[in-house]
C-alpha positions, 0 to 999 in steps of 0.5 A, a space after each residue: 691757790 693757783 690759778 690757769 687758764 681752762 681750754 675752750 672745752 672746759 668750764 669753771 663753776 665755782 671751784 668745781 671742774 667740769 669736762 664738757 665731754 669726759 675726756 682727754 683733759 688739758 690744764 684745770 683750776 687747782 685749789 689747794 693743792 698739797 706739796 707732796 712727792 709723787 705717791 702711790 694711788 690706793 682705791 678702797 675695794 668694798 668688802 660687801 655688795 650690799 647696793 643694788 648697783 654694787 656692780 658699777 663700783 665693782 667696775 670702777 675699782 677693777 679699771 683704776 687697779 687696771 691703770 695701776 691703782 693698788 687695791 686695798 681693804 679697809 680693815 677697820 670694823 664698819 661700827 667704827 666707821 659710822 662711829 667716827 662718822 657721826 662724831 665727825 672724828 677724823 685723825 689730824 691732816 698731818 698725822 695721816 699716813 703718807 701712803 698716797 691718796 685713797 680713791 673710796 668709791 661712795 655709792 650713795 651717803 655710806 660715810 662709815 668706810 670714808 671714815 674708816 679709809 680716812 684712818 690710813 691717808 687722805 681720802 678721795 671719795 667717788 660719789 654717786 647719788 648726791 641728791 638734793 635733799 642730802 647736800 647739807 648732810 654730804 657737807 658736814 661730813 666730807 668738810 672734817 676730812 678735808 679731802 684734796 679731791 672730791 669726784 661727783 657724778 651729778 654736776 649740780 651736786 658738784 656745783 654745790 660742794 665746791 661751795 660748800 668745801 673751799 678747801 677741797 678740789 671738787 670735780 665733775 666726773 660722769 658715770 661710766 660703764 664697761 661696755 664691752 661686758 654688755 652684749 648690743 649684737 642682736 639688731 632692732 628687729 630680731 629683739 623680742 622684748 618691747 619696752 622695758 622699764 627697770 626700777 623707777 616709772 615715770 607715773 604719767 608716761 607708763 598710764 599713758 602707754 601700758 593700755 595701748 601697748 597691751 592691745 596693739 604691740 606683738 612685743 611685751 612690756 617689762 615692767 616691776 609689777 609691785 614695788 621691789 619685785 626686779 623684772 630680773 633677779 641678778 646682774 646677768 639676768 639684766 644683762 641678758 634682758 638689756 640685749 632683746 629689749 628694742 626700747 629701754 625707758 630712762 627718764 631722771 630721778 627728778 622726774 620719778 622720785 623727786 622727793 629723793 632727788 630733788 632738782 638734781 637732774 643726772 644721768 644714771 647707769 641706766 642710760 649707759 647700760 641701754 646705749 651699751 647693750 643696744 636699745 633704743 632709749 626713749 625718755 628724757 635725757 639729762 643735759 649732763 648726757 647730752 654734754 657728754 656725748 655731743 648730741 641727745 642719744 634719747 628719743 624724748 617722749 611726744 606727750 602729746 601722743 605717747 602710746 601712738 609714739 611707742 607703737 610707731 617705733 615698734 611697728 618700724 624697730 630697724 629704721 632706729 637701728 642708726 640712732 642705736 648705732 651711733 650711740 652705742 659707738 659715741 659711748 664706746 668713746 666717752 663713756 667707758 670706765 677705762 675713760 673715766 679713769 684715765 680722766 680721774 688720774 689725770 686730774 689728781 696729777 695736775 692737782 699734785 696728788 700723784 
């Protein structure tokens, strides 16, 4: 175990990393870093598309092949991998093949392809929804692959695992988005669409607006009627609908299902595509989003008159134009995956893993 100093702008939780503004990093923690040549970095390219946000993963594998990763299928049959899985099997470290590491991005608990991809090398998972109630299922099974590195979106989950996994480099990396595939062109006032709630409702806030919005706004309101029933069926059609939406409603997980999330409060992809597509996000921001951008990008919610707020804003859409802009080209600084990445590479340099 070594031991450097962090720069004013990181912090040390623990044995987890945390770059306070997503970029550029400087000299970190390492904790039980392996002796090794420098080697090829792999990432794991997913075989199906079978998460509803498949997409960021697709995003992140496609930059990390873009900055010189080598991208590789993991051939073992996926009824191994949760096989292995299950049974906590993991091949010997020192029977594990010198390829390099292999980068498996981890849209949620789907241990079967870290298994499968632990079969050919040391595993570097990316982890994304790490929730609260999951944390001890994360741990027992990461803790048998002893992976070198361990990336995770939400800083409380990453808080956790670095205790959980001493023999692991557990760092903090915030989601990212390709900010260029969104279009933000259309200005505040010539966008046709009002608010726009994707997925997830914050219960007491949609109560509170929907009637007033219904009677007052020339705008409509999108929202999923049933439970399941997308307001936009594909990836395109979201986009296309992100571009004419003036007001995007973000609010955590932990406040709109916390029986699946816990106390974990973290930012989504949500927030990133409405900053990136131009709207103006009303909500809740989490601390992490705040962090990484330097300032708060979300309209916090007046619960002390939310419908009248919504129509103040939609009555007056331009006067935002200014707080959509600098967001929008703060996240082109701090929140793109070419950013992401480069971050990523730098990380797993100074711990000895390239």
């Amino acid at each position: 175990m070594y031991i450097r100093r962090l720069p004013e702008k990181q912090r040390e939780f623990g044995h987890v990393i945390v770059s306070l503004r997503g970029v550029r990093g400087g000299a970190m923690t390492a904790v039980g870093s392996r002796d090794r040549p420098t080697t090829e970095l792999r990432v794991a390219v997913p075989l199906h598309e079978e998460h509803p946000s498949h997409y960021a993963v697709r995003d992140l594998v496609a930059e990390f092949i873009g900055q010189g990763a080598h991208g590789v299928e993991v051939g073992t049959p996926p009824l191994i991998g949760r096989t292995l899985a299950r049974s906590h099997l993991s091949l010997p470290h020192r029977r594990r093949r010198r390829k390099g590491p292999v980068i498996v991005p981890m849209m949620g608990a789907r241990f079967g392809q870290l298994y499968a991809a632990g079969l050919t090398g040391d595993v570097v998972p990316y982890c994304w929804d790490v929730w609260e109630p999951t944390w001890e299922l994360w741990a027992r099974r990461l803790r048998p692959l002893r992976p070198p590195a361990v990336f995770v979106t939400a800083l409380q989950s990453a808080r956790f695992l670095a205790e959980a996994l001493p023999q692991s480099q557990v760092i903090h990396l915030p989601e990212a988005t390709r900010v260029a595939r969104h279009d933000s062109g259309t200005c505040l006032d010539a966008r046709m669409v009002g608010i726009l709630e994707l997925g997830r409702r914050h219960a007491d806030w949609h109560k509170a607006i929907t009637e007033a919005v219904r009677l007052h706004s020339p705008l409509p309101h999108l929202y999923e009627n049933e439970p399941g029933r997308l307001v936009y069926a594909d990836e395109h059609a979201l986009r296309r609908g992100l571009s004419d939406t003036v007001i995007s409603v973000c609010f955590p997980s932990s406040l709109t299902h916390p029986q699946r999330s816990g106390n974990v409060e973290t930012m989504t992809q949500r927030y990133l595509e409405s900053m990136a597509s131009g709207c103006l996000v009303l909500g809740h921001a989490p601390s992490e989003l705040v962090t990484l951008m330097g300032f708060n990008p979300v309209v916090e919610v007046d619960w002390n008159n939310p419908a009248q707020q919504v129509l103040d804003i939609l009555a007056s859409p331009g006067s935002w134009q200014p707080v959509v802009d600098r967001a929008l080209n703060r996240l082109s600084e701090v929140g793109d995956w070419s950013v992401r990445i480069r971050t990523a590479r730098e990380r797993l340099l100074e711990i000895g893993l390239l």
